[in-house]
N, C-alpha and C positions, 0 to 999 in steps of 0.2 A: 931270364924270367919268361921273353917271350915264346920261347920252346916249349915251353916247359907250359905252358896257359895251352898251348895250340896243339900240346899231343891231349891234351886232358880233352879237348873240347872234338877231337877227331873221336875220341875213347865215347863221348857222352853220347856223340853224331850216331856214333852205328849201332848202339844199346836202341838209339830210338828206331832206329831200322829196326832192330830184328823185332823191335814191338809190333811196327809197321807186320810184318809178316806172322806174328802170333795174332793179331786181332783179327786180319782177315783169312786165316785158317779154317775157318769154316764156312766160310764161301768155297769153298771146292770140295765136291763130291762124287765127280766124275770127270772124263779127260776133257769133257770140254770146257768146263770148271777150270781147271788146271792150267789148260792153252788158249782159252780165249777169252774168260771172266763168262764163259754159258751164252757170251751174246748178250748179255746183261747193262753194258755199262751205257754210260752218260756222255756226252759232247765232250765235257771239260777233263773228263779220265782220259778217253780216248784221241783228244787233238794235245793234251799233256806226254802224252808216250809215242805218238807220233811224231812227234816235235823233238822228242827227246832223244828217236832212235838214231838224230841225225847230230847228236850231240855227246860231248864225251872227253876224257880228259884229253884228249889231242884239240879241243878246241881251244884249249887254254897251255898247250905246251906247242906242237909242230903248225899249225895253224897262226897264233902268236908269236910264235919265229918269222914265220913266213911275213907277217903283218912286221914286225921288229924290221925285217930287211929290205921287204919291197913296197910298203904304203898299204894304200887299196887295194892292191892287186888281189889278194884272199879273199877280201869281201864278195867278190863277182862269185865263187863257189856257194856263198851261204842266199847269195839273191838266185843263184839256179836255182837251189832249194826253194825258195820261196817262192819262186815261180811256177816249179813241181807241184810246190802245196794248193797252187792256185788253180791247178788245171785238178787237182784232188778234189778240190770242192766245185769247182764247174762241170765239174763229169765225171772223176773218175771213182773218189772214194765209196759213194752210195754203191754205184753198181759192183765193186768188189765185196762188200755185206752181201749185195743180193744174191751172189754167189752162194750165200748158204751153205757152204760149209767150215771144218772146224781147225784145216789145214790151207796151204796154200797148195800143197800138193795132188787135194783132193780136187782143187779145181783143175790143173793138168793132166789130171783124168780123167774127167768129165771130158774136158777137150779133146785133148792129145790118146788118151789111150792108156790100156795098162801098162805095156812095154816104156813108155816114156813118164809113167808113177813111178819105175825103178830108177829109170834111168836120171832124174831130176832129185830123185832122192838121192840117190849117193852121187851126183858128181855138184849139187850143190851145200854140200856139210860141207868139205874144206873150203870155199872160199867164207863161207860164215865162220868158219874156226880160226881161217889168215885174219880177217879183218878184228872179230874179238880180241886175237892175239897180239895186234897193232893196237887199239887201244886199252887193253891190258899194260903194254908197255910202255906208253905214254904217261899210265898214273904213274908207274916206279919211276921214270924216270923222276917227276914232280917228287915223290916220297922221300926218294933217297938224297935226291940234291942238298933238298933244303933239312931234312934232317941226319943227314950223315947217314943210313942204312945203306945197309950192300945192296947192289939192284936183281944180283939172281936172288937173296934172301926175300927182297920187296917182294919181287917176284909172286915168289912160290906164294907169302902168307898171304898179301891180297889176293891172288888167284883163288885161295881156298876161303877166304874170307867170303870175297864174293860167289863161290860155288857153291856154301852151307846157304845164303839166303833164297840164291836164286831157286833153288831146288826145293827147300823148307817151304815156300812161302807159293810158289804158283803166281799164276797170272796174273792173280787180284792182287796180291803183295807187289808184286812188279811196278803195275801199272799203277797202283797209289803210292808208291812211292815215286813215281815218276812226275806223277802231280805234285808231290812235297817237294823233289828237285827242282823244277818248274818255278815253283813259287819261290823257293828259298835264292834259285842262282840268280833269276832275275832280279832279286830286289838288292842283293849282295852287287852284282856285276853294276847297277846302275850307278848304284851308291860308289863303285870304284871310279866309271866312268865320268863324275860327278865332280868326284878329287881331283880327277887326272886335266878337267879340263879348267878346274880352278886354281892348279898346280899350274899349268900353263900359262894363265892369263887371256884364255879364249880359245877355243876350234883351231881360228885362224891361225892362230903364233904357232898352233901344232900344225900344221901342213906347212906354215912358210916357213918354219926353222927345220922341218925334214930334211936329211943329210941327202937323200934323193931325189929325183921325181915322185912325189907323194903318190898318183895316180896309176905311174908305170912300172914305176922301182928302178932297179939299178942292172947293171949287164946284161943290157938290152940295146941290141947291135941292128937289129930287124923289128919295126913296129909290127910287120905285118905277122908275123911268129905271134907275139901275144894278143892281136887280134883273132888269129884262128883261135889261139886257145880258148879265151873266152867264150867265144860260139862252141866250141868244143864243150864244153865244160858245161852249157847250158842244157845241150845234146843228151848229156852222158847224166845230167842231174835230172832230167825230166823224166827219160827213161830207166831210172833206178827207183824213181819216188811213186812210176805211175806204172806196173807192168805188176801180174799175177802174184810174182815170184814175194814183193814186197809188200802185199797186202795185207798182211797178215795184223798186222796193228789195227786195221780197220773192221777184221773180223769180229772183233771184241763190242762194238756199237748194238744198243738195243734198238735203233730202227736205222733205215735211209735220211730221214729229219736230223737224229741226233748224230749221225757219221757226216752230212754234210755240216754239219757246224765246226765237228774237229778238225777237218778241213781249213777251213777261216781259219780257225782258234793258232794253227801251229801256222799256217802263212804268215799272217799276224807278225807271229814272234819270230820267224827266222826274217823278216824283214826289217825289224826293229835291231833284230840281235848284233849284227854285224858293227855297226857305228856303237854299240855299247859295249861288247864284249873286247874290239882290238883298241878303243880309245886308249887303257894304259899302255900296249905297246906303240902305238905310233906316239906315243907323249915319249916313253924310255928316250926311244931313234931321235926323235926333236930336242931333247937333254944333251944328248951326247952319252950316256950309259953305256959303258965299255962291259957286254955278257962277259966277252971272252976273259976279261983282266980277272971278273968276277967269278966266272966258275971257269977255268983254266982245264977241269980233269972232266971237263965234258967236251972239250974241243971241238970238235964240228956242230955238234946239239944246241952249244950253248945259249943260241937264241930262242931252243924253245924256255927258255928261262925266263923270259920278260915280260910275262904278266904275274907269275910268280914273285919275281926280285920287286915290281914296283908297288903289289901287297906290303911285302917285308918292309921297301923301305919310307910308303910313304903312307900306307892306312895304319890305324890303330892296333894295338898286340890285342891278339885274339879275331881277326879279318882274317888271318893267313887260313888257321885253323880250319873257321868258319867255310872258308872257301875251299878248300882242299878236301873235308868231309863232304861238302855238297861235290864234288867233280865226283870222289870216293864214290858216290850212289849212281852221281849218273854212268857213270863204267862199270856201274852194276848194269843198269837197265840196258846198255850196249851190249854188255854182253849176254843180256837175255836171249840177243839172234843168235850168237851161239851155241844156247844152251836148251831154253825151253821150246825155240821153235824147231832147232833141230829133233832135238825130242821126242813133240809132235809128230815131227815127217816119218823120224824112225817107226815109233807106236804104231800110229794110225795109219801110216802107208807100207809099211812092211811086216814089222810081227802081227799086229793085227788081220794084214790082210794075207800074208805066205803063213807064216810061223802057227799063230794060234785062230781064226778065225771066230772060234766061237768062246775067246777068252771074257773072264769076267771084267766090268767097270774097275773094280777092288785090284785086280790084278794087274789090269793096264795103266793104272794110278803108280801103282808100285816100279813097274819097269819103267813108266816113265822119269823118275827119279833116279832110277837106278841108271839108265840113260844117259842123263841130263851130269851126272858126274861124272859118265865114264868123257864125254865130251867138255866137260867143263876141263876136267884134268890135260885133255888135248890140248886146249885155248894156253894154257899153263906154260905146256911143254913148247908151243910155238913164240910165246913169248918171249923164253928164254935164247930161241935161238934166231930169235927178231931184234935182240939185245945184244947177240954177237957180233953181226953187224954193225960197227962202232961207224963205218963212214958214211952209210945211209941215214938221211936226213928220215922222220917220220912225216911232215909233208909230202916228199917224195914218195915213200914207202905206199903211203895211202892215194895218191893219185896214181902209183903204177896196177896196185890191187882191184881200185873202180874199174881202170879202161882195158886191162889186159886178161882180167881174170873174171871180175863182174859182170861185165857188160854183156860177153856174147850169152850169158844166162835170161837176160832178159827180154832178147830180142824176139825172142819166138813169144816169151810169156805177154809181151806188149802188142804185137803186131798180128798173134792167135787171139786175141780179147776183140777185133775188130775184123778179121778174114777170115770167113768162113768154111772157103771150100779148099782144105789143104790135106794132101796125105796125112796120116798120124805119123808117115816118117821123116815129116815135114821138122819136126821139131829137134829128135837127137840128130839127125842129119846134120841140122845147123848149128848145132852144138859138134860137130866135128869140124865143120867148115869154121866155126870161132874159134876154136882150137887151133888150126892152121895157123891162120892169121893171126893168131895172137902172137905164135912160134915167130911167126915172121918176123912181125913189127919189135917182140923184146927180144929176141936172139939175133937176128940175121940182122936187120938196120940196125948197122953205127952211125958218129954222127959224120966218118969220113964219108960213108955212101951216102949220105945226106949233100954235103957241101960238094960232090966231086957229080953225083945227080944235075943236082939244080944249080952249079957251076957259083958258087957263092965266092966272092972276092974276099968276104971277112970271115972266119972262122967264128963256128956258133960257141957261144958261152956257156957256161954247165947250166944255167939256168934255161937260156933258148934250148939247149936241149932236153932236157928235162920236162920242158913244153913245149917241144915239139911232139917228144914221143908219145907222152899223151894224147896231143891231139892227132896224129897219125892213128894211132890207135883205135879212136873215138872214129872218126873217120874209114876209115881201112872198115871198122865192124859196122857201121850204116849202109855203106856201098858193098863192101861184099858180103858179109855175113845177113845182113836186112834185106839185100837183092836177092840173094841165094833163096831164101826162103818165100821170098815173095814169086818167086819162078816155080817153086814146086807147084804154084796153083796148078799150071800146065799140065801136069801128071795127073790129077783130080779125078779120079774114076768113079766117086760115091763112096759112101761106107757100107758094112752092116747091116743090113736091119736093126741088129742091137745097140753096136754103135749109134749108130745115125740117133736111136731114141734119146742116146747120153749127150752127142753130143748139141740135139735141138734144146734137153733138161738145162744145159750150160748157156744156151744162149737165152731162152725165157726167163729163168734165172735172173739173168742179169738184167733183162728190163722188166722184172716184177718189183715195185719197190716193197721193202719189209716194213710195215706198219703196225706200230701199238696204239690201243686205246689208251685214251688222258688217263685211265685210274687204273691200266696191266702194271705190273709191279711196281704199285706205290712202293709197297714193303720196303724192297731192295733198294728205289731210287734212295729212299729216306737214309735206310741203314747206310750206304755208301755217303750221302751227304751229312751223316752223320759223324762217325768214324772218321772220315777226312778231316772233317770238321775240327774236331775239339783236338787231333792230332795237330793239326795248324795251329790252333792257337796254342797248346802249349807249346809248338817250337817256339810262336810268337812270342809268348813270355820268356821262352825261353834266351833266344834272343836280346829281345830288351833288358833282360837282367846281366849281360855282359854289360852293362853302361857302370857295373861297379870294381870294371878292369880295370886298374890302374893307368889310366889314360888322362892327355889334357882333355878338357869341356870337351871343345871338337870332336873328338874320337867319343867321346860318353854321345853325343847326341848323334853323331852316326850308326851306334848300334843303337838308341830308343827309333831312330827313322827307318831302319830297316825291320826291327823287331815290331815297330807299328805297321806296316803295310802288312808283313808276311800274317800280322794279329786280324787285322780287317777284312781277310780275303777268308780267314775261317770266321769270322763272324757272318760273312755274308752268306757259306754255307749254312751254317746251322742256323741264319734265316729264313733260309731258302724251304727249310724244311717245315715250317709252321707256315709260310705261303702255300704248298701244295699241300698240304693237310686242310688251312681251310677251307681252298678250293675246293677239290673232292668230296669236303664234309655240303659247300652249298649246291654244288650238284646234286648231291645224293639227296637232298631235302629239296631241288626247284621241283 
C-alpha cells in the first residue's frame, strides 16, 4: 500500500512543479529573464537557489553513505559550505551583482579578454554536464531501489522529466521552485531528524552506540591524512562557492542589500543542515542496520541507502514519497548548472557574440532553449555511463570532480576578482597548467608512489586514499596552478587602450553597489511574494491533508507538523505583501 500512496504523491509533487513553471511563464521576456530572473529577484529567492545549488539527491544517497560509514566526517564538507556562504555575505556576493552582467562569462571578459570568453566557455560545459550527470545519477539510484525501476530506464525518464521543466520554465521557474524545495526539504528532513533521535533515546546513545569513531570513521591508519583533508576540503569549498565562475546564482538579486542577505539566508542553512539531514544515518550505523543484507544488488552503493531505508522503515507511508519528490526538484535545480547556465554562456557568449551579433531578443530566447536540451540530453547520456561504473562510490565520484576537474576553473576566476595587473594570457595559461596537474595527481599518483614517497610503514586504506588524493589535488592546484598565475604578474606590460577601459569597467563595477529605491518594483516584489505565496500554502495544505494516510496518531500528526510550518512560511509571504503595500501607500501620502 505504501508504494503504491508514495508513487501517487511523487505523480502529484511534479504536476505542482510544472504549475511552478506555468505561473511564472511570464516573467521572461528576454534572455536576461530567462538566465537570471532580469536582476529582479528578492533575498529569500535568491539565498533559497544558492543554497540549493549545493544540494541535491546525492545529499541524501552518496553523502548519507558516507555519513552511514564514517560518522561526522561528511559534515565537515557541508560546514566548508557554510563557511563559503559566509565569506558570500561578508564580501563577496554583493560585489558579484555589481558586476552587472547577465552571464558569468561576461564578467571573464570584461576581465580576461575575449580570447578567454571562448575559451571559459567551452572548457567549462563538461565539467557542469560531469557534475549534473553525478547527481542525475544519484536520484535513479534512490528511484530505482526503492521502487524496483531499471536504473538506465530511471535514467533516461527523469533526465527528460527534468529537461522539459528546466527549459519550459526559465529562471524564474527555477529559482521558485527552489524556494518550494527549500521550504518543503527542511521541514520534512527535520521532522525525520526528530524521529531519528526519539528512535534513539537521545543524540548521545547515537554517537556512543556508533559502530566507529563517531568523529573519524573507520580505516583510518593516519590521523594526520584526514586532517589535511578537512583543511583541504575547506580550500576547495571556499574557492568553488566564492570565484566568478559560480556567481551566477547571485546575479539574479535586485540590489547589493537583498544579494547580501541571501548570503546569510543559505550560510544559515547549510550550517544547520548537516546535524539534520545525516541524523537518520548515523541513527541506521548506531542500530546496527545491515544496507548490504538489505539491498544486496547494489553492493558497493548500498549505503547510499540509508536515509532512504530509515524513511521506509521508520516514518509514516507517504514521508518516503514526500521526500523523494522534494530530492526529485532539487536535481532539478542542480541541474539547472548544467542546463540553463550553460545555455546562457552558449547564447550570450558565443552565437550572440561570433554567430549572430545583431540577433533578435525572440530569437535568442528560442536557441536558448533549443540549447538548454541539446545539453540537457548530454547530462543524460553521462549519466548513464556514471551508472556503468558499478565500483565507484558517488561520494568518491563527487569529490574526484571538485578537486581534479573543478577546481583548476576557478583559480584564475577567484584570484583575477582581486589581481589586477595580469596578462589576459594569465588565465587560459593556468587553465593549461591545472590541466597538468590534474593529469598528474589522478593518473600518475598511485597509492604505491604515495607510501614508497613518504616511506609509510602501514599501507593507506581505500578511504586514506581516496582522501588523500583529494587533498593532494586540492593542494598540488593552490601551490601550483594559484602560484603559476600569480607569477604571470611579472610579465604585466599593460593593456590596450581598449582593453584597459574593460578591464577598469570590471573593477568599478565591482565596487559600485547596485541600489533600488524603497518603491522601484513594488509590482514585481508583490507578484513574486505573491505567487510563492499562495503556491506554499497550498503544498501546506497540501501536506496536512496526508494526516488522512492510513497511519497511527503519530505519523497523522507528523504530517499536520510538517504541513503547518511549510503552511506559515506562505502565510508570512502573503503577509509580507499588504506590509509593503502599506508602507508605500504612507510614503506616498507623508
Amino acid at each position: 500500500m505504501s508504494l503504491d500512496i508514495d508513487t501517487v504523491i511523487i505523480g502529484v509533487y511534479f504536476l505542482f512543479l510544472i504549475a511552478i513553471g506555468w505561473m511564472f511563464r511570464t516573467f521572461t521576456s528576454n534572455t536576461s529573464d530567462y538566465f537570471r530572473g532580469g536582476g529582479k529577484m528578492l533575498w529569500w529567492m535568491v539565498g533559497a537557489t544558492s543554497f540549493m545549488t549545493q544540494f541535491s539527491a546525492w545529499t541524501f544517497t552518496g553523502a548519507a553513505g558516507k555519513a552511514y560509514d564514517d560518522g561526522f566526517a561528511v559534515a565537515i564538507i557541508f560546514m566548508a559550505n557554510a563557511f563559503g556562504y559566509l565569506m558570500n555575505y561578508l564580501y563577496f556576493a554583493p560585489r558579484f551583482r555589481q558586476l552587472r552582467v547577465i552571464t558569468v562569462i561576461q564578467a571573464i571578459r570584461l576581465r580576461f579578454g575575449k580570447v578567454n570568453e571562448q575559451v571559459f566557455t567551452w572548457s567549462g560545459m563538461p565539467n557542469s554536464v560531469i557534475s549534473a550527470g553525478i547527481w542525475l545519477n544519484g536520484l535513479a539510484i534512490v528511484a530505482s531501489g526503492l521502487f524496483g525501476y531499471d536504473m538506465e530506464t530511471t535514467i533516461i525518464i527523469t533526465g527528460l522529466v527534468v529537461l522539459f521543466m528546466s527549459v519550459t520554465g526559465g529562471s524564474w521557474a527555477v529559482i521558485a521552485s527552489d524556494y518550494m524545495q527549500m521550504v518543503i526539504i527542511m521541514s520534512v528532513t527535520i521532522t525525520c531528524a526528530i524521529v531519528a533521535v526519539y528512535q534513539a533515546g537521545g543524540a548521545t546513545n547515537i554517537v556512543e552506540n556508533f559502530p566507529v569513531d563517531f568523529f573519524i570513521g573507520d580505516n583510518i591508519n593516519y590521523l594526520s591524512i584526514f586532517a589535511i583533508w578537512g583543511f583541504c576540503i575547506f580550500i576547495k569549498q571556499f574557492s568553488i562557492t566564492n570565484n566568478m565562475l559560480n556567481s551566477y546564482r547571485y546575479l539574479a538579486a535586485k540590489d547589493s542589500k537583498n544579494v547580501r542577505k541571501a548570503g546569510l539566508l543559505a550560510c544559515v542553512l547549510m550550517t544547520m543542515g548537516p546535524f539534520i539531514w545525516f541524523m537518520p544515518s548515523w541513527f541506521m550505523a548506531s542500530e546496527g542496520v545491515d544496507l548490504g543484507a538489505l539491498y544486496p544488488e547494489a553492493g558497493a552503493k548500498a549505503a547510499d541507502f540509508a536515509y532512504m531505508s530509515f524513511v521506509e522503515l521508520y516514518m509514516p507511508a507517504g514521508m518516503l514519497g514526500l521526500l523523494i519528490s522534494a530530492m526529485f526538484a532539487a536535481t532539478m535545480s542542480s541541474m539547472d548548472s548544467g542546463l540553463n547556465r550553460n545555455s546562457g554562456i552558449f547564447v550570450k557568449n558565443f552565437y550572440e557574440v561570433i554567430l549572430r551579433p545583431n540577433a533578435s531578443e525572440k530569437e535568442l530566447v528560442l536557441v536558448s532553449k533549443i540549447s538548454s536540451t541539446v545539453f540537457g540530453l548530454a547530462i543524460i547520456g553521462f549519466a548513464l555511463f556514471i551508472n556503468s561504473l558499478k565500483g565507484l562510490s558517488l561520494f568518491d565520484a563527487m569529490m574526484y570532480v571538485g578537486a581534479l576537474i573543478g577546481l583548476p576553473m576557478t583559480i584564475p576566476a577567484l584570484l583575477g576578482f582581486f589581481i589586477r595587473k595580469t596578462p589576459d594570457w594569465s588565465a587560459w595559461a593556468t587553465l593549461i597548467v591545472g590541466g597538468i596537474v590534474s593529469y598528474l595527481v589522478g593518473v600518475v599518483m598511485t597509492a604505491e608512489f604515495i607510501q614508497n614517497t613518504f616511506q609509510l610503514d602501514t599501507a593507506l586504506t581505500g578511504r586514506e586514499w581516496a582522501d588523500l588524493k583529494v587533498a593532494v589535488g586540492i593542494i598540488s592546484h593552490v601551490v601550483i596552478t594559484g602560484g603559476f598565475f600569480v607569477s604571470t604578474c611579472l610579465f604585466y606590460r599593460g593593456h590596450s587602450p581598449e582593453r584597459q577601459v574593460e578591464v577598469d569597467t570590471f573593477f568599478t563595477n565591482r565596487d559600485t553597489p547596485v541600489v533600488t529605491g524603497k518603491d522601484e518594483q513594488v509590482e514585481v516584489d508583490n507578484r513574486q511574494r505573491n505567487i510563492l505565496g499562495y503556491l506554499i500554502i497550498v503544498a501546506g495544505l497540501g501536506v496536512t491533508l496526508m494526516f488522512l494516510l492510513p497511519n497511527p496518531l503519530w505519523g497523522r500528526v507528523t504530517f499536520v507538523v510538517c504541513g503547518g510550518i511549510i503552511l506559515a512560511i506562505g502565510l508570512v509571504l502573503i503577509g509580507s505583501i499588504q506590509k509593503t503595500t502599506n508602507s508605500s501607500k504612507k510614503e506616498e501620502y507623508a
